[in-house]
N, C-alpha and C positions, 0 to 999 in steps of 0.2 A: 254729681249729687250736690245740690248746695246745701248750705252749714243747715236749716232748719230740719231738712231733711233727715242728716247727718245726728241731729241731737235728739230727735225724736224716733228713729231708730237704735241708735245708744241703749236709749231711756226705755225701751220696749223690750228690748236684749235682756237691758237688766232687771226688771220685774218680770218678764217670761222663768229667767233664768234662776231666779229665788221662789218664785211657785213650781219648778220642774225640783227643784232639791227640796221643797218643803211637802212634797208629793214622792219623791222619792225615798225619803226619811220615812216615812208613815204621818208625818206631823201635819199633812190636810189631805184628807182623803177624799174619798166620792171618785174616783180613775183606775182606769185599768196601769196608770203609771206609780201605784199609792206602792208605798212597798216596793221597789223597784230598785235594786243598786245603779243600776245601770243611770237612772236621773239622776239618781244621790250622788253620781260621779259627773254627769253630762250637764246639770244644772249651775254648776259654777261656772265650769266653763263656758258657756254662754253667758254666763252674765259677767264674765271677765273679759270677752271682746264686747260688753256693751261698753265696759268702763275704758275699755282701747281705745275703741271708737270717739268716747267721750273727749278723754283726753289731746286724742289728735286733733280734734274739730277745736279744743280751743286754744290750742296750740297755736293751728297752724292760723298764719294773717293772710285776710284774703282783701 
């Protein structure tokens, strides 16, 4: 996967993964994930391997 790929999946990770806990919280609704512990718990975690992801891609020299 090259770096653009790599930052733009990151970057996706992380704003999927703060609308999955701000839908999980109850704090944007309209889903059947609104209210939801289960996102309120799943949604960071996804958006802490976008910030992995992040981090690696600009780590590492290619």
């Amino acid at each position: 996967m090259n770096r653009t790929a790599r930052i733009v999946l990151g970057s996706l990770l992380i704003v999927l993964g703060f609308i999955f806990w701000g839908q999980g919280l109850g704090a944007i609704e309209g889903s059947a994930m609104t209210g939801s512990t289960f996102w309120a718990y799943a949604g960071p975690v996804i958006a802490g391997f976008g910030v992995a992801l992040l981090v690696v891609t600009f780590q590492k020299r290619e």
